[in-house]
VOPAGU-2260 file (C-alpha; in pm, 1 decimal, decimal comma):
REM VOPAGU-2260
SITE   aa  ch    i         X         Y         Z
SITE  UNK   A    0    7239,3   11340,9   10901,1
SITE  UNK   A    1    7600,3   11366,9   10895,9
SITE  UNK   A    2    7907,2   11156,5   10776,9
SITE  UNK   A    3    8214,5   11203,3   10836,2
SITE  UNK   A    4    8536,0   11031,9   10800,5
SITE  UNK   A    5    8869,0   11211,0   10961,9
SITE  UNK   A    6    9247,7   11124,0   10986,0
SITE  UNK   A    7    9511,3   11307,3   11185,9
SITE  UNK   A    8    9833,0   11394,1   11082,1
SITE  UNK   A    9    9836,6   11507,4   10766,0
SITE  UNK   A   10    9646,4   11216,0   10615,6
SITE  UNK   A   11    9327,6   11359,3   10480,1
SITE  UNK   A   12    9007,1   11472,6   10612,2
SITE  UNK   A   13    8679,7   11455,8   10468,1
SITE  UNK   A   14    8366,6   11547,4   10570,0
SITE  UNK   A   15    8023,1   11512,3   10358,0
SITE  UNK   A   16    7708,0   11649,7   10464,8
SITE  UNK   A   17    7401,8   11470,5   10347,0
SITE  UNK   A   18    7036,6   11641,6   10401,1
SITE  UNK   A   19    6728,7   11461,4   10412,4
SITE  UNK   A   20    6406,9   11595,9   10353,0
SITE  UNK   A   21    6166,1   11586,6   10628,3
SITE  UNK   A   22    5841,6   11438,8   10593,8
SITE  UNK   A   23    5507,0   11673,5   10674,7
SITE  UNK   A   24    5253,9   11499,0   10797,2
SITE  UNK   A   25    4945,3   11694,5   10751,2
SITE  UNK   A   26    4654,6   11655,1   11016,2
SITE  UNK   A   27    4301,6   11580,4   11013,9
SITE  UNK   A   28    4153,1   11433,3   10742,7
SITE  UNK   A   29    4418,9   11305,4   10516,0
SITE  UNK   A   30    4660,3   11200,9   10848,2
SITE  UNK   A   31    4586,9   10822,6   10748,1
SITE  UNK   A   32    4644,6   10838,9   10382,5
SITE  UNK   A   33    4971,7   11064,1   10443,4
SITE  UNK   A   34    5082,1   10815,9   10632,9
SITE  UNK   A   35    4983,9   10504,9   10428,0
SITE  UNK   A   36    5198,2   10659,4   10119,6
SITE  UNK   A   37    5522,4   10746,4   10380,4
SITE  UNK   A   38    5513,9   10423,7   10446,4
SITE  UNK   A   39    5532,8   10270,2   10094,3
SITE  UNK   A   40    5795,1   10581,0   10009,8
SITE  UNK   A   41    6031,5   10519,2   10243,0
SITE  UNK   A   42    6014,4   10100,0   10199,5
SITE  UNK   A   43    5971,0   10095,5    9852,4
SITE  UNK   A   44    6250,7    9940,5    9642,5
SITE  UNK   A   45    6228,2   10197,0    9351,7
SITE  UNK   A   46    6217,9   10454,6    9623,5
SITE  UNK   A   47    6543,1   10715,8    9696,0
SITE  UNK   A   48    6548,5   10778,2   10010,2
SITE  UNK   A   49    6919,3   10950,2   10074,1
SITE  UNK   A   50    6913,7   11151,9    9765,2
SITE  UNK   A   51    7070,2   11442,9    9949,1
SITE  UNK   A   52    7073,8   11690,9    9619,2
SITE  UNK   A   53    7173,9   11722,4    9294,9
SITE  UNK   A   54    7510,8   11777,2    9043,5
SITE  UNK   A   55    7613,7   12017,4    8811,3
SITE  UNK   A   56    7486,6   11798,3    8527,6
SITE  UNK   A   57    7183,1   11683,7    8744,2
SITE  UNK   A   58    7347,0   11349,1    8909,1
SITE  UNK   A   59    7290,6   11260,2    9230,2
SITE  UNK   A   60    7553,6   11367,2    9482,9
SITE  UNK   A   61    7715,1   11062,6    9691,9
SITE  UNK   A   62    7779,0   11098,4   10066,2
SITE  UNK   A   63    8007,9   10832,4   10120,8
SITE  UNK   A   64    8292,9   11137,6    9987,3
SITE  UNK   A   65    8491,8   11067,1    9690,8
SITE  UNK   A   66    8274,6   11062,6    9346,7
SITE  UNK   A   67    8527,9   10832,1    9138,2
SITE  UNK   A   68    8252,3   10795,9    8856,6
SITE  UNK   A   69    8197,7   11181,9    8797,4
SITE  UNK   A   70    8428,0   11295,3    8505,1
SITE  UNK   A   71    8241,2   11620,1    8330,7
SITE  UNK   A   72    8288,6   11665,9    7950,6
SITE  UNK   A   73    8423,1   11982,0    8032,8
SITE  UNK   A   74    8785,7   12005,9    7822,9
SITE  UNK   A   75    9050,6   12002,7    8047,4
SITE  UNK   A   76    9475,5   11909,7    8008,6
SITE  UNK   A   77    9339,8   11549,8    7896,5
SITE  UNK   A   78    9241,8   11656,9    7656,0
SITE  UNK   A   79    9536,1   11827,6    7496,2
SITE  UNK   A   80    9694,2   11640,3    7227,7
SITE  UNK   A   81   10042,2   11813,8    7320,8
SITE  UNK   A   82   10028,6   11692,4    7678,5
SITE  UNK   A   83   10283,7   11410,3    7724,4
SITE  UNK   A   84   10322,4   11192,3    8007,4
SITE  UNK   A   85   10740,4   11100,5    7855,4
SITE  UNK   A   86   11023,3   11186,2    8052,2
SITE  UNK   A   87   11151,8   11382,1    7773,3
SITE  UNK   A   88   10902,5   11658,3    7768,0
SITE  UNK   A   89   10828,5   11930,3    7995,8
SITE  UNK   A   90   10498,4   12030,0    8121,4
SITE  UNK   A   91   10388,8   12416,1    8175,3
SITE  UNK   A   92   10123,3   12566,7    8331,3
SITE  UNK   A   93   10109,5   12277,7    8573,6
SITE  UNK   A   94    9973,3   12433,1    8864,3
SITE  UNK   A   95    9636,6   12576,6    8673,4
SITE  UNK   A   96    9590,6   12260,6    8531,0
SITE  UNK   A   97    9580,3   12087,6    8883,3
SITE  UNK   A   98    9360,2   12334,0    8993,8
SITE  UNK   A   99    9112,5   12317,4    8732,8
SITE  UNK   A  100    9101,5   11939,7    8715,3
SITE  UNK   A  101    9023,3   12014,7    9152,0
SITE  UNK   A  102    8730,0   12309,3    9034,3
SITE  UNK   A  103    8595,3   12002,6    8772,4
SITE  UNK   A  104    8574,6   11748,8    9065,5
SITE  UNK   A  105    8465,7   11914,4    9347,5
SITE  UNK   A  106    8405,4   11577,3    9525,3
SITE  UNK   A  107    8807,1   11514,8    9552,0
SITE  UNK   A  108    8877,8   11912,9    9660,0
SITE  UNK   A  109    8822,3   11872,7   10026,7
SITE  UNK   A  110    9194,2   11714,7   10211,6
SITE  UNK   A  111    9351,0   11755,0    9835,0
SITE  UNK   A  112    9605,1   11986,0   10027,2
SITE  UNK   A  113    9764,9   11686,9   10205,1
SITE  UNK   A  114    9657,9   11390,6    9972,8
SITE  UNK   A  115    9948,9   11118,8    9917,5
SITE  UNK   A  116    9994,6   10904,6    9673,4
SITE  UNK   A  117   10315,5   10605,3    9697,3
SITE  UNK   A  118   10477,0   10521,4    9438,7
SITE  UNK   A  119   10728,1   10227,7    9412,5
SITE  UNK   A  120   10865,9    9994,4    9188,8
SITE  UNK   A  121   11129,8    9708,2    9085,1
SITE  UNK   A  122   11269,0    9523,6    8774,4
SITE  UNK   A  123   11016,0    9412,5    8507,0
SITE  UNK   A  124   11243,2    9067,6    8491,6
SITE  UNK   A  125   11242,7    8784,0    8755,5
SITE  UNK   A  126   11516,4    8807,7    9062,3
SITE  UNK   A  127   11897,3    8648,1    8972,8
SITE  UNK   A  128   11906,9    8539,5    9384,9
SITE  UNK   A  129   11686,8    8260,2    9481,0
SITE  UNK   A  130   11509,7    8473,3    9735,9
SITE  UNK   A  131   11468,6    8825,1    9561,3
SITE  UNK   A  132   11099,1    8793,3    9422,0
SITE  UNK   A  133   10977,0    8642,8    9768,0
SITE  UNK   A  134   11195,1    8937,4    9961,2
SITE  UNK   A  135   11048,8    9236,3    9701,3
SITE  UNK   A  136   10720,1    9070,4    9716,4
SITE  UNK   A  137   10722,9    9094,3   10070,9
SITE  UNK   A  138   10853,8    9438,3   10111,1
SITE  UNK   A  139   10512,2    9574,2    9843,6
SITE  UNK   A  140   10291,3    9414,1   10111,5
SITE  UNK   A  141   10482,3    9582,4   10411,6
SITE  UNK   A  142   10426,2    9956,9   10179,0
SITE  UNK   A  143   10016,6    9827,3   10088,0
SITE  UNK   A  144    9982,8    9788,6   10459,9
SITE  UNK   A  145   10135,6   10120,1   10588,7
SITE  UNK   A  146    9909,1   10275,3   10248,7
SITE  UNK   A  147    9585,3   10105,4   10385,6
SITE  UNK   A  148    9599,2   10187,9   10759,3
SITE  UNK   A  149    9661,3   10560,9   10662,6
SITE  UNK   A  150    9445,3   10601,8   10345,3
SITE  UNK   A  151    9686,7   10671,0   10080,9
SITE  UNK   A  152    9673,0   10497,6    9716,9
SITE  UNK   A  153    9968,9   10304,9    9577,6
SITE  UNK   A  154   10108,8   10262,7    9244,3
SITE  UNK   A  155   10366,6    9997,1    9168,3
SITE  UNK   A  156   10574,4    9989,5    8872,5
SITE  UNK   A  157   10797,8    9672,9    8752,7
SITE  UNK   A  158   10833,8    9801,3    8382,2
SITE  UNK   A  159   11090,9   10078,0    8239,2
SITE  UNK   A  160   10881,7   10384,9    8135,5
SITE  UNK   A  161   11201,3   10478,2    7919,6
SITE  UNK   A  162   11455,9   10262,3    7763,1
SITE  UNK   A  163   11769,6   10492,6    7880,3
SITE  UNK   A  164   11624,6   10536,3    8211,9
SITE  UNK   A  165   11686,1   10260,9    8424,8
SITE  UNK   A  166   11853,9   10167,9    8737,9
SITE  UNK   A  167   11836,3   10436,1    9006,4
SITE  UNK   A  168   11727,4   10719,5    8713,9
SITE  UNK   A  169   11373,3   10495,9    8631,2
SITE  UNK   A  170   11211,6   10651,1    8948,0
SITE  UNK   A  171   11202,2   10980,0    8756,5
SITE  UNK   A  172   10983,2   10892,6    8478,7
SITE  UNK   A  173   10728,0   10728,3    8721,6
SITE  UNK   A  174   10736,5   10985,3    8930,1
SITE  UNK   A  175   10639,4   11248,1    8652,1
SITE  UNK   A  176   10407,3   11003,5    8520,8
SITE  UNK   A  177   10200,9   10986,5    8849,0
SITE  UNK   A  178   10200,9   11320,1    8891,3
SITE  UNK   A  179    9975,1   11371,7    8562,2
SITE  UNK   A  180    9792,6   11063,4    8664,4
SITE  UNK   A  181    9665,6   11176,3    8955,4
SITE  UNK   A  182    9617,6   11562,4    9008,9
SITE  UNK   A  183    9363,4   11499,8    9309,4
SITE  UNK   A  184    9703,1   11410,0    9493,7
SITE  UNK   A  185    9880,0   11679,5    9672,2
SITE  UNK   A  186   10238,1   11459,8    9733,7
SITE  UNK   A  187   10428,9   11187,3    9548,1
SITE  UNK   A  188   10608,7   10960,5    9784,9
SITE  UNK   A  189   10808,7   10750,3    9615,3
SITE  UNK   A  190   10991,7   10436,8    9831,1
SITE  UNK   A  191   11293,1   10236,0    9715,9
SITE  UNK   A  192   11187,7    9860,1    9646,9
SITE  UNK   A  193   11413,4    9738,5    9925,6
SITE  UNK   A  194   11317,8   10048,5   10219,3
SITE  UNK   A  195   11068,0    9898,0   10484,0
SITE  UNK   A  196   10833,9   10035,8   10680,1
SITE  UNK   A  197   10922,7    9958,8   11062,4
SITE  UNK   A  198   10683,0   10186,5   11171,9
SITE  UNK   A  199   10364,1   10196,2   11070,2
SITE  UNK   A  200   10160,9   10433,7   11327,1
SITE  UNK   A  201   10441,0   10735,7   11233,8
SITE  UNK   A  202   10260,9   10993,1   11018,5
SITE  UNK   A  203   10545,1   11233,6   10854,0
SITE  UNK   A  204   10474,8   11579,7   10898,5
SITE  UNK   A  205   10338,6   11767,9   10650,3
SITE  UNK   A  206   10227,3   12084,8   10836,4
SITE  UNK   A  207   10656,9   12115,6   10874,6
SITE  UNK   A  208   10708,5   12155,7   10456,6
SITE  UNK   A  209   10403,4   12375,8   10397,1
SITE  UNK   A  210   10667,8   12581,8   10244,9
SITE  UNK   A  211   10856,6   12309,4   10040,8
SITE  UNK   A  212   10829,8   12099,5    9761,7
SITE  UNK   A  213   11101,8   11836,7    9758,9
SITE  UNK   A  214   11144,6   11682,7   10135,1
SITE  UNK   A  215   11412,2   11444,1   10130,1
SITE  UNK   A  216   11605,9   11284,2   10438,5
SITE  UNK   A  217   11977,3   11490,0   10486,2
SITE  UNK   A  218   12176,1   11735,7   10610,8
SITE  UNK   A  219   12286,5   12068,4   10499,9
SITE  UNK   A  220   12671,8   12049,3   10686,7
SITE  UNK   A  221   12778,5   11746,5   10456,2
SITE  UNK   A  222   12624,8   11891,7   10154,7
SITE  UNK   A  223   12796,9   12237,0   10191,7
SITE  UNK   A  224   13118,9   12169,2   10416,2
SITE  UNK   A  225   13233,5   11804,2   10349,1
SITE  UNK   A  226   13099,8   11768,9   10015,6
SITE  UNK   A  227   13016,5   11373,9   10023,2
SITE  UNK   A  228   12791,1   11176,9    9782,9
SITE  UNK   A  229   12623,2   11038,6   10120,4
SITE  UNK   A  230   12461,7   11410,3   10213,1
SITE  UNK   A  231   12107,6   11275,9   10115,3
SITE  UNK   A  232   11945,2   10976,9   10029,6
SITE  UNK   A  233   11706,9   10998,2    9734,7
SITE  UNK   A  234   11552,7   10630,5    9790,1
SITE  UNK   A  235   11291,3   10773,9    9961,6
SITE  UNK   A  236   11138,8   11119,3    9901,0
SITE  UNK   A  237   10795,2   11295,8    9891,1
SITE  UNK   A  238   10791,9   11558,2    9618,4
SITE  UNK   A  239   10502,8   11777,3    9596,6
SITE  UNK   A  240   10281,1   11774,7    9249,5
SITE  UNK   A  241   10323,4   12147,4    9127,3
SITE  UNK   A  242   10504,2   12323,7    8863,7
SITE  UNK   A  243   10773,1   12357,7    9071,9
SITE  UNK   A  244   10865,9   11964,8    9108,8
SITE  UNK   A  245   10785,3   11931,0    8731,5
SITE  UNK   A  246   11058,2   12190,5    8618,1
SITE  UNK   A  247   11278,0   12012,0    8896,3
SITE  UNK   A  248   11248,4   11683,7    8739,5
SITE  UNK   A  249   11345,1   11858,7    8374,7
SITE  UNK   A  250   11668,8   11965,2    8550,2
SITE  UNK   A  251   11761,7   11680,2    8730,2
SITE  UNK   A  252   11692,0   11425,2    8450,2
SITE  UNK   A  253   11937,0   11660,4    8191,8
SITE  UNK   A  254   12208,1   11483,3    8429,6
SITE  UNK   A  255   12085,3   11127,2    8333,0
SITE  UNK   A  256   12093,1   10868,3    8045,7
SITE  UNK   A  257   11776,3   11086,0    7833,9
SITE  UNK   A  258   12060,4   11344,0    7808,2
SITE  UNK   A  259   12325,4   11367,3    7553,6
SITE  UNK   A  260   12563,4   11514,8    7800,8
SITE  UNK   A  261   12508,9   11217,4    8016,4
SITE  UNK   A  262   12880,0   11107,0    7968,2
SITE  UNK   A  263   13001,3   11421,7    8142,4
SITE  UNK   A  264   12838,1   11440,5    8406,9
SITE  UNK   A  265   13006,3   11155,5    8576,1
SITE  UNK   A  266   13372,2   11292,7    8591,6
SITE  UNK   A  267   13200,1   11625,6    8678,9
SITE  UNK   A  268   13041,4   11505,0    9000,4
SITE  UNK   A  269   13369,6   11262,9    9113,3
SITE  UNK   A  270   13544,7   11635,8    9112,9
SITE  UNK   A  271   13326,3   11787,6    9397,0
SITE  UNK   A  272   13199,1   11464,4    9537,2
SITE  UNK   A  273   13497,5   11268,4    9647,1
SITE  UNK   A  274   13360,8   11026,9    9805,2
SITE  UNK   A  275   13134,5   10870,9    9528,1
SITE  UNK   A  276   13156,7   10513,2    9432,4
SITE  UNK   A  277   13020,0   10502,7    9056,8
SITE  UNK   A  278   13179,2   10662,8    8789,2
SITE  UNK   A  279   12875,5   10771,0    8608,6
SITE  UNK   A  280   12602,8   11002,1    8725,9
SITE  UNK   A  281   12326,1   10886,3    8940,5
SITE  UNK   A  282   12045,6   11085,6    9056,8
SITE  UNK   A  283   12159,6   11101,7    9430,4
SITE  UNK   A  284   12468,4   11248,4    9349,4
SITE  UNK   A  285   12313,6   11425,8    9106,4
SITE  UNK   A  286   12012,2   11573,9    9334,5
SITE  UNK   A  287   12339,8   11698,8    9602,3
SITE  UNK   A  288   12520,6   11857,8    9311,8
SITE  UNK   A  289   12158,0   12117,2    9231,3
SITE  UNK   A  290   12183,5   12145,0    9632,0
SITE  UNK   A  291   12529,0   12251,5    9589,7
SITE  UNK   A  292   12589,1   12422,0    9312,8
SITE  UNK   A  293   12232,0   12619,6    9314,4
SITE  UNK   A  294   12176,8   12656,1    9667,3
SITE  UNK   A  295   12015,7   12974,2    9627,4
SITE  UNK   A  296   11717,8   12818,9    9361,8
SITE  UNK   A  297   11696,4   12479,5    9522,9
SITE  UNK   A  298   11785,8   12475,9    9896,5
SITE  UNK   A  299   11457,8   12709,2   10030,5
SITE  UNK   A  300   11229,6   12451,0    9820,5
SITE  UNK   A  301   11392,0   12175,3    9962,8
SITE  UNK   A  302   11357,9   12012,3   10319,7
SITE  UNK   A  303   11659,1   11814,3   10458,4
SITE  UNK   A  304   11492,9   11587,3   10713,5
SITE  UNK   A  305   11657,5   11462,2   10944,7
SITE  UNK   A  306   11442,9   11483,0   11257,9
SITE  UNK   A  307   11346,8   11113,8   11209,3
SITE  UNK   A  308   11471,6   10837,9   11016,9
SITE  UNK   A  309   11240,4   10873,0   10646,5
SITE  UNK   A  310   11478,2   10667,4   10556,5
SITE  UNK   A  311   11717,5   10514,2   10824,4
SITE  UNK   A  312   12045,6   10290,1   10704,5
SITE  UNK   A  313   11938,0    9919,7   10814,5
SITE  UNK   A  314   12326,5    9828,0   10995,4
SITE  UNK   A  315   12219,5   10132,9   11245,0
SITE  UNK   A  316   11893,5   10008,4   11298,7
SITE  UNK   A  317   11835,5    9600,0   11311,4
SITE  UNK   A  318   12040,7    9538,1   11577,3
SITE  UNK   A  319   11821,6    9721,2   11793,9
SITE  UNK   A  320   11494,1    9577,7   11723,8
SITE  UNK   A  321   11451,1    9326,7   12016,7
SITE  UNK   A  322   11523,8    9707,9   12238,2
SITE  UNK   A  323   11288,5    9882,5   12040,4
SITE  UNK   A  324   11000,6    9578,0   12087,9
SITE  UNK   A  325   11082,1    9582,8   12466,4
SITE  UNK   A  326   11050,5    9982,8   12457,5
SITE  UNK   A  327   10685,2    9980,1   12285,2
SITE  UNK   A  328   10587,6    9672,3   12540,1
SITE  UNK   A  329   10633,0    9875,2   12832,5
SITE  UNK   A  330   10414,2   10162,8   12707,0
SITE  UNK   A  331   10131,3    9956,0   12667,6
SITE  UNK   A  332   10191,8    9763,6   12979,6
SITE  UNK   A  333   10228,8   10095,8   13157,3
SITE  UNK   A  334    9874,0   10276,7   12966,6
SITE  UNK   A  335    9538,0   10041,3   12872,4
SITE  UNK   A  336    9458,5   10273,3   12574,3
SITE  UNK   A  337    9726,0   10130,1   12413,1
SITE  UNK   A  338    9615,3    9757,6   12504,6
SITE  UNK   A  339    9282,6    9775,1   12347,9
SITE  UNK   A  340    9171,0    9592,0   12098,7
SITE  UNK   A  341    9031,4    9819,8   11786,6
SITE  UNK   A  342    8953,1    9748,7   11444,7
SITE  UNK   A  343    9248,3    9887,0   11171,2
SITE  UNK   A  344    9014,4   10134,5   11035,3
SITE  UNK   A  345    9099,4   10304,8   11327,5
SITE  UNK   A  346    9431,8   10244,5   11398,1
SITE  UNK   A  347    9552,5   10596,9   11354,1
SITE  UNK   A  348    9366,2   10722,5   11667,2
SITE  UNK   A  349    9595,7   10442,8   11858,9
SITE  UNK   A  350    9886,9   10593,2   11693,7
SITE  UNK   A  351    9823,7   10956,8   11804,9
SITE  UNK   A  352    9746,2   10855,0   12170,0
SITE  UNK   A  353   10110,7   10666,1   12142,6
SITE  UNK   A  354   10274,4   11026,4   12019,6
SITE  UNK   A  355   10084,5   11211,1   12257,3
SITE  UNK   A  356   10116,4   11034,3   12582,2
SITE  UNK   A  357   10495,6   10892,5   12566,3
SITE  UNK   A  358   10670,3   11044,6   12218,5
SITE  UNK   A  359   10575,4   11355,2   12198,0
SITE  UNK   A  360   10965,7   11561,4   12166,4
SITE  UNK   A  361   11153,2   11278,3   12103,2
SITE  UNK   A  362   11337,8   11271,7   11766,5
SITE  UNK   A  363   11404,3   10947,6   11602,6
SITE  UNK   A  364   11784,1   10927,2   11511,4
SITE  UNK   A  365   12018,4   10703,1   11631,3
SITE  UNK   A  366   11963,8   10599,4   11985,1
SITE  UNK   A  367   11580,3   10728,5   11973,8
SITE  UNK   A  368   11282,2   10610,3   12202,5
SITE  UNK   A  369   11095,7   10600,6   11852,0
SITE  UNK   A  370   11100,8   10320,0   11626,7
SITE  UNK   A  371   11299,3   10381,1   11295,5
SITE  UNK   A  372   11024,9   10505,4   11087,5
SITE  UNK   A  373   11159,1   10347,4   10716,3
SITE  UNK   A  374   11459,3   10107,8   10718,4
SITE  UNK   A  375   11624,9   10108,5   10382,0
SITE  UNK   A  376   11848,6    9807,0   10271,5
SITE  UNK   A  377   12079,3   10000,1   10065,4
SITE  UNK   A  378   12372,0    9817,7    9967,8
SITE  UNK   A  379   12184,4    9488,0    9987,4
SITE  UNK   A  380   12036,7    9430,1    9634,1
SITE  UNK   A  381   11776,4    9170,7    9764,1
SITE  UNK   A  382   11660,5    9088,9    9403,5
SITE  UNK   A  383   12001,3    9035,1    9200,5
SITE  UNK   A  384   12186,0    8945,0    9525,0
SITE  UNK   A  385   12479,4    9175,4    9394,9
SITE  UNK   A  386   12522,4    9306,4    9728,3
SITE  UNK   A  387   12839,5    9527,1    9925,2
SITE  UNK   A  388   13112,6    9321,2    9980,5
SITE  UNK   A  389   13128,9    9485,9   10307,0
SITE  UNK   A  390   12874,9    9262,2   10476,1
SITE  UNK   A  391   12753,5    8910,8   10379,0
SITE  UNK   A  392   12479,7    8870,0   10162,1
SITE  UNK   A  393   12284,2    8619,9   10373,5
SITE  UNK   A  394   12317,0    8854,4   10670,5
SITE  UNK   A  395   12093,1    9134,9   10443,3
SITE  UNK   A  396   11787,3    8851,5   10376,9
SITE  UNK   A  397   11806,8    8698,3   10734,3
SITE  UNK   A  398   11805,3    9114,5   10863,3
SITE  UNK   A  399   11520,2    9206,6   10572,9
SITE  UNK   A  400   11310,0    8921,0   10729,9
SITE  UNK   A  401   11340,4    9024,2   11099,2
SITE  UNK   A  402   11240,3    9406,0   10971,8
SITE  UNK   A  403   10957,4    9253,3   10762,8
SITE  UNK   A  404   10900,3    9082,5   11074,2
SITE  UNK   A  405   10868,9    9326,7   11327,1
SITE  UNK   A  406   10694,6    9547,3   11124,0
SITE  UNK   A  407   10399,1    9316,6   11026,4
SITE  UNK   A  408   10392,2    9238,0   11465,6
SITE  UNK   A  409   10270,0    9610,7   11402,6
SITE  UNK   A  410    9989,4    9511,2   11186,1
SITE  UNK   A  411    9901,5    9199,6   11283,1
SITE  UNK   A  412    9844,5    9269,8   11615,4
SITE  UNK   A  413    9512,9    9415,1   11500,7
SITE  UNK   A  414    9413,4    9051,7   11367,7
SITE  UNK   A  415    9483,2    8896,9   11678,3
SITE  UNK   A  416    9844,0    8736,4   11618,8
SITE  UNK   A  417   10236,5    8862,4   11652,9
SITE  UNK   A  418   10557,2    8660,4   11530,6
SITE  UNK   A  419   10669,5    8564,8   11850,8
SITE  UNK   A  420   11001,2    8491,5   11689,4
SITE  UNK   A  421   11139,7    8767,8   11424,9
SITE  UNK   A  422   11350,6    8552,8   11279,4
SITE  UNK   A  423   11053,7    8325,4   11145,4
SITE  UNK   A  424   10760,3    8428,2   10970,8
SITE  UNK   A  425   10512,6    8171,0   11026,4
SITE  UNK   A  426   10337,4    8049,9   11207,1
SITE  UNK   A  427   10207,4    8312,3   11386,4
SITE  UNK   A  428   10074,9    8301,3   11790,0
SITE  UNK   A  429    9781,1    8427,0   11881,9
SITE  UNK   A  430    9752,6    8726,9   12123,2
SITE  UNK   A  431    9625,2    8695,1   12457,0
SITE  UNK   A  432    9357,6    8929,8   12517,9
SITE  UNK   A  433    9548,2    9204,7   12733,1
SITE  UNK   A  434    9871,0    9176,5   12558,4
SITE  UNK   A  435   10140,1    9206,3   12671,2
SITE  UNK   A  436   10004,2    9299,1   13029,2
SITE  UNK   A  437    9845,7    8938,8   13025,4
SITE  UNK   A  438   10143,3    8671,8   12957,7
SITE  UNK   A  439   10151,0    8448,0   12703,8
């Protein structure tokens, strides 16, 4: 008998193969007592009947894939006193250690190459603007649903992991700390609090940065020839778990508050950066100055996507949401694939047929066929309402709520109701059955 469970797109793909024993029936006399006993075998309640084989230290091997109770005694980085999960100390020998921990727990090797793990976060205190804890709270469920349908774990963090590191430099000692937690995982993705999912059948590509460790979204030109703070956003990145990303994080961090030189670095960065808005150093800034400054260490490690929107400014993107619905509409009124009803376990295969049939070649900038894959509210400060006076503050919750929106219309679909209105979140409408070819 065989199991297998399989995701496209660089999710993860595992297969198990479980073997049964036959049963001999021998013939003549003893036919009728063989087959008195395979009866009471096989029905038995003490019996085992999909035992498929046995463990290193004699345990039964699971089919169902991942063996989350199997830690050996073996001694492995655990178990090193010196190991330390702070911010302020560096790890070595990272990339053995990952691979050992993989040899140890065979069960989690297969799809370990693309394995994802999110990461995410906000304040450990309660929100300053009326509607901040409903807006972040909202904004984790959008991330948990886009983690579900594609089968990648989640870790949220609402509590400083070091007392100097806060603000935009607390996503480094997370990041570092997941990393250790979880060696099975190939990529760290971490996701800004206020950056939304808006689409959640979009896989990113991870066959494109087999050769990179850091993919971030941004362009090369405004790094190297205009020289502006805005050259990359690091609110949403994917950084690979290896030795590599570990001694990355060492540098980048020596530009934060851990540092003693963190005073510096502030004036340093204004003088190359002219366009940057805080006078101290933050860890966008701070990422573009390695970029510019090393290019020659950092820049073949690092992938400046910008191909599709991993992260996508919201004021280019809300106001075409109602042309983006219409747009998605018309490929499911024009193909019956798309129209079918399917349970979300198997939502991906919906997705791919979408790529395949009408997306395939199309980027998804500005002006894009494709949904904005993640819209990021930066500027908009949902939780302490301390937004940019360019824009009014209301306009960022009412625009939050109509991405929330349309990107749950995404999910819910697949439980049989849609916000017919973006602007409102409930109540919802139920879906006719051959939506939208069949009007409401």
């Amino acid at each position: 008998i065989i199991f297998s469970m399989g995701k496209h797109g660089g999710a993860k793909t595992k297969t198990t193969v479980c073997l049964s024993d036959g049963v001999i029936f021998l013939a003549g006399a003893f036919m009728s007592l063989i087959l008195v006993w395979s009866y009471f075998s096989i029905f038995s309640p003490s019996s085992n009947y999909s035992l498929t084989g046995l463990r290193g230290d004699g345990g039964p091997i699971k089919c169902s894939g991942l063996d989350m109770q199997f830690d050996p005694p073996d001694s492995g980085f655990y178990d090193d006193p010196d190991l330390s999960y702070s911010i302020e100390k560096s790890v070595t020998g990272w990339d053995e250690k990952r691979k050992r921990w993989l040899e140890l727990h065979p069960s989690f090797k297969p799809g370990s190459e693309n394995r994802i793990v999110m990461v995410t976060g906000s304040q450990s205190t309660p929100c300053k603007n009326p509607i901040g804890d409903h807006l972040l709270l909202r904004c984790f469920k959008n991330k948990v649903d886009y983690c579900r349908i594609h089968g990648h774990d989640i870790f949220y963090s609402n509590s400083l992991l070091h007392p100097k590191m806060n603000s935009y430099w607390a996503k480094l000692p997370v990041v570092k700390a997941a990393m250790l937690a979880h060696p099975e995982a190939e990529w760290i993705w971490w996701v800004d609090s206020d950056a939304i999912f808006t689409d959640m059948e979009f896989t990113p590509p991870l066959h494109r940065y087999r050769y990179h460790n850091l993919v971030v979204h941004g362009w090369a030109n405004i790094i190297y020839d205009k020289q502006s703070w805005t050259a990359l956003n690091a609110g949403v990145f994917l950084i690979r778990n290896c030795q590599w990303s570990m001694e990355l994080i060492d540098t980048w961090k020596s530009m934060g508050p851990v540092s003693p030189d963190y005073a510096k670095w502030g004036p340093i960065q204004r003088s190359i950066f002219k366009d940057k808005l805080f006078p101290e150093s933050d860890d966008q800034t701070a990422l573009i100055y390695l970029l510019y400054k090393h290019k020659e260490v950092y820049y073949p490690k690092i992938y400046l996507e910008g191909e599709y929107y991993l992260q996508g400014y919201w004021i280019g993107v809300v106001g075409g949401l109602a042309n983006v619905t219409e747009r998605y509409l018309e490929m499911e009124r024009d193909d019956a694939t798309l129209r079918r009803r399917h349970a979300e376990k198997v939502s991906e295969r919906y997705g791919a047929f979408r790529e395949e049939r009408f997306l395939r070649g199309e980027f998804g900038g500005r002006g894009s066929r494709r949904r904005a894959f993640v819209t990021h509210f930066t500027g908009c400060q949902p939780c302490s309402g301390d937004h940019n006076p360019i824009y009014d503050g209301d306009t960022c919750w009412k625009e939050m709520i109509r991405a929330l929106n349309f990107a749950d219309n995404q999910v819910m679909r697949t439980y049989g109701y849609v916000h017919s209105d973006l602007s409102k979140t409930s109540p919802l409408q139920p879906v006719p059955f051959d939506y939208p070819d069949e009007p409401w």
